[in-house]
N, C-alpha and C positions, 0 to 999 in steps of 0.2 A: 586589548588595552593598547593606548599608543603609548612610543616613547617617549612624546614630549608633549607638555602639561600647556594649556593654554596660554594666550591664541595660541593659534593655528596659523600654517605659513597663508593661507587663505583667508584667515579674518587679518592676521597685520596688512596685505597686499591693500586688503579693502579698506583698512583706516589708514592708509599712506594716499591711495585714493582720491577720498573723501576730504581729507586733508586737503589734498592740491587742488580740487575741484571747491572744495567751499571756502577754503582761506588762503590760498595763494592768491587761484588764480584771478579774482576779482581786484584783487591788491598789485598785482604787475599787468603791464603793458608791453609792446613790439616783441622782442626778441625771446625775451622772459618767459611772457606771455606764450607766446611759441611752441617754446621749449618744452614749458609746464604742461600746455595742452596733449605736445606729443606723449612727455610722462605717465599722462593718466590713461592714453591710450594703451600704451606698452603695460602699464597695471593690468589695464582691462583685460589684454591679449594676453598676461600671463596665470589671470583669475581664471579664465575660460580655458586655457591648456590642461593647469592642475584640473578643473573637473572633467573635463571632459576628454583630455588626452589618454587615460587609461583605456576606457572602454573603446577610443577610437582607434586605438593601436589592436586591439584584441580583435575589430572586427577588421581592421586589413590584413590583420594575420591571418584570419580565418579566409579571404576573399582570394589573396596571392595563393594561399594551401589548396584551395576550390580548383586553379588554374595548374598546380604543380611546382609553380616556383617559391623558391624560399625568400626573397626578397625584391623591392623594387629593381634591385638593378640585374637582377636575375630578370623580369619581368622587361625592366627596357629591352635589354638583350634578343628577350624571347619576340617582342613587338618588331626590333629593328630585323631580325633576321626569316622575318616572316613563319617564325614555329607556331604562332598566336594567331595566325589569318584565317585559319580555316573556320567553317560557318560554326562549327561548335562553340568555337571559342570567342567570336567575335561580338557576340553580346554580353555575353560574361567579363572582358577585357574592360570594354568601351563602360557598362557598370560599374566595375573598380576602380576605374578614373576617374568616372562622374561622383562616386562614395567621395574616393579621395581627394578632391577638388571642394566640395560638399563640405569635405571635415575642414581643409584649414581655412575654409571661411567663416563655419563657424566658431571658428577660434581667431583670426582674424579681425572679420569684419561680420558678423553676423548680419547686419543692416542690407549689408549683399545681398544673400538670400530671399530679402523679402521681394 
């Protein structure tokens, strides 16, 4: 059971949205206009976080844990100080970065990807 009764923080993002994108934004020009467009992108980027940010955090948890380190900046570290060069590791690394690069696009700009 959730604690909080409908919508969802995921259906209002999408009818604030839908909103800016079908009656704003036809209705403004220059600046406005602009503005409104970045909005609905920043909607879109925080629609695809909520879904998709849980399970993408769980699998670089899992991916750092694979390598030993507890977190990115354990993992810069381990990169910068060459503990992570060796041949074992170096595909494994260079994957976690590609995952990780991978996820905030698709939360970004997924269009990237294609």
């Amino acid at each position: 059971m959730e604690p909080h009764d409908a919508p969802t923080a995921a259906q209002l993002l999408a009818a604030v949205r839908d909103f800016l994108s079908d009656d704003v934004l036809p209705a403004v020009d220059g600046r406005v206009r602009f503005h409104t467009r970045v909005a609905i992108n920043v909607l879109g980027m925080v629609e695809r976080e909520l879904e998709l940010g849980p399970g993408q955090a769980a699998e670089h948890r899992r991916r750092l844990a694979e390598l030993g380190v507890a977190d990115d900046a354990e993992l810069a570290a381990g990169i910068r100080e060459g503990h992570l060069d060796g041949p074992e590791n170096r595909a494994e690394v260079a994957e976690l970065v590609r995952q990780a690069v991978r996820a905030k696009l698709q939360v970004a700009n997924p269009g990237y990807l294609a």
